[in-house]
C-alpha positions in Angstrom: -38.8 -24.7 37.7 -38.6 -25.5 41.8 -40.6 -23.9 43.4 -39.8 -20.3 45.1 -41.2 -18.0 47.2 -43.6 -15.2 45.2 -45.6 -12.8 46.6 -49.1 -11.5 45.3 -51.2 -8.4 45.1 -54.9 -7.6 44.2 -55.5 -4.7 42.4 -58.5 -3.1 43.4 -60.3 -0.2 41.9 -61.2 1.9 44.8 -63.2 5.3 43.4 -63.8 6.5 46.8 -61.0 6.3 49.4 -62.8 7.1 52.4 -65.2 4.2 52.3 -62.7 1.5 51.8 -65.1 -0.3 49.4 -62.8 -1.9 46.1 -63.5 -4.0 43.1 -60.5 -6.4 42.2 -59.7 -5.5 38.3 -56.1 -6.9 38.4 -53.5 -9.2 40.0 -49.8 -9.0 40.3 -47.2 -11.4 41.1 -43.4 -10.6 42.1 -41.0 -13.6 41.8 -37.5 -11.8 43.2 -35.2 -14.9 43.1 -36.9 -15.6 39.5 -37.1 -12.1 38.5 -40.5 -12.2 37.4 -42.9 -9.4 37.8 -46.0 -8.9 35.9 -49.3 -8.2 36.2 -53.1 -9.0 34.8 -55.5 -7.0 34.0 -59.7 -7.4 33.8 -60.2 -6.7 30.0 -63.8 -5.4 31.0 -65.5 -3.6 33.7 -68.6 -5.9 34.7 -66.9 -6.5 38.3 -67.0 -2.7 38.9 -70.2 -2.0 37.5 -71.7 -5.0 39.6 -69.9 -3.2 42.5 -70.4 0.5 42.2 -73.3 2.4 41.3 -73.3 4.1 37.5 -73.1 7.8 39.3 -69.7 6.7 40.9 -68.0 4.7 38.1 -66.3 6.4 35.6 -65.6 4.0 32.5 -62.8 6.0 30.7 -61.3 6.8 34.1 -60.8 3.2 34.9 -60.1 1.9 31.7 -56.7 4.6 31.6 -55.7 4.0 35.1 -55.9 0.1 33.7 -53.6 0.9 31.0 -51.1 3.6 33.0 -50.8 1.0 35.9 -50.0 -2.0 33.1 -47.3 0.5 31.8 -46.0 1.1 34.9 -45.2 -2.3 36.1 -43.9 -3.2 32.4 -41.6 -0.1 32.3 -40.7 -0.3 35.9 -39.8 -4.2 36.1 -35.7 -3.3 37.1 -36.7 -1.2 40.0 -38.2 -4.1 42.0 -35.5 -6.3 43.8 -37.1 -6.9 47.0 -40.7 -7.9 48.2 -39.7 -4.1 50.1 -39.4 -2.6 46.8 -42.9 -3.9 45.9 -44.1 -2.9 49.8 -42.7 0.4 48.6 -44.1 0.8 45.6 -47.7 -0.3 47.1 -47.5 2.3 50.0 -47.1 5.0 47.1 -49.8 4.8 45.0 -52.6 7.4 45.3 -54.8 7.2 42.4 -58.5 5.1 42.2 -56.3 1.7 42.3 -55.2 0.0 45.3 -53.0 -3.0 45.8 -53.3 -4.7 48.5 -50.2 -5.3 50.8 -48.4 -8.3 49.0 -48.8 -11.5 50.3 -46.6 -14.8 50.3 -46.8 -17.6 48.3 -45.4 -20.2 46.9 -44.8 -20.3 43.0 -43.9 -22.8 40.8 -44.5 -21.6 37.6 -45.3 -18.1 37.6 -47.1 -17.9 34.5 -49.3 -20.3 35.2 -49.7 -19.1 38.8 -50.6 -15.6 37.9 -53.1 -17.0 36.1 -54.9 -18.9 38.6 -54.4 -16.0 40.8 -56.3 -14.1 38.5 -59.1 -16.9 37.8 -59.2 -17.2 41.5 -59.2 -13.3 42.4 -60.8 -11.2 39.8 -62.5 -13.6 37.1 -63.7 -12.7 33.5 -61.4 -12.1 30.8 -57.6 -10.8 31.0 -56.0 -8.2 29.0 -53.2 -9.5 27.9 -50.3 -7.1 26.7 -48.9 -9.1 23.7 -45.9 -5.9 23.6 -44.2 -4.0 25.5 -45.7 -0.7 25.9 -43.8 1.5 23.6 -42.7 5.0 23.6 -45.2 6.0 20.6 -48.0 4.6 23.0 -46.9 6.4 26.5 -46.8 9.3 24.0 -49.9 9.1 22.7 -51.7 8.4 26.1 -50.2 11.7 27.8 -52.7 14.0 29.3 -52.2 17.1 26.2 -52.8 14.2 23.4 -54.8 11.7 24.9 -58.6 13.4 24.5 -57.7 13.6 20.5 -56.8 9.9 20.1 -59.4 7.3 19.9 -57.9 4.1 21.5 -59.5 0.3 21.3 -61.8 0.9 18.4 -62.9 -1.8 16.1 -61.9 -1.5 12.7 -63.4 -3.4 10.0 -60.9 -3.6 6.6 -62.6 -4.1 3.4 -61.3 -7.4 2.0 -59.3 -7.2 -1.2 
């Protein structure tokens, strides 16, 4: 692919607005001429933790505003035809992640791009969403069902 003009955003985990302070737990990268718009993840915490003291980090919190901000990108990927459909969508988020204003860049392979971005920006491991969210799972993560399901547990099956 040529290379094309991308811009990039940090996602920060920011539990306490007033103090400015964030963790990066994410990256995101908007390709408009390429239409390519996704984002990555941390799979774990250890960035926040290192960052923020236990009495102001709240594990599940973090974890589903992960999750709701990977679902909205994926579900959301039409909407965002401009770099000022990203500014928009940036200025308009008011929950414990941030993303800072999107910079310029230029990208050749945006895969392999949002990767470095997110070697180079946040570090650890990447969650990686193998699917597309699906209905059944925005269902099952909404606020009245969500505190009966148990999500990400480790199942062992008996062999047979």
């Amino acid at each position: 692919m040529a290379d094309t003009r991308g811009y990039y955003g940090v996602v920060q985990y920011c539990p306490d607005a007033s103090r400015a302070e964030g963790a990066n737990v994410g990256v995101l990268l908007f390709c408009p001429e390429a239409g390519f718009l996704e984002v990555r993840m941390s799979r774990g915490n250890d960035r926040a933790r290192r960052f923020f003291r236990r009495d102001r980090l709240d594990i599940e919190r973090l974890n589903a505003a992960k999750s709701a901000f990977e679902s909205r990108i994926h579900l959301a990927k039409s909407e965002f035809r401009t770099v000022e459909d990203l500014r928009h969508f940036v200025d308009t988020r008011a929950n414990d992640l941030r993303i800072i204003p999107p910079r310029p860049m230029r990208v050749s392979d945006p895969e392999e791009d949002l990767t470095k971005l997110f070697t180079d920006l946040v570090g650890g491991r990447a969650r990686h969403s193998a699917v597309p969210v699906s209905e059944l799972d925005l269902l099952l993560r909404a606020p009245q069902v969500a505190p009966r399901v148990l999500f990400d547990q480790d199942v062992t099956v008996p062999g047979l």
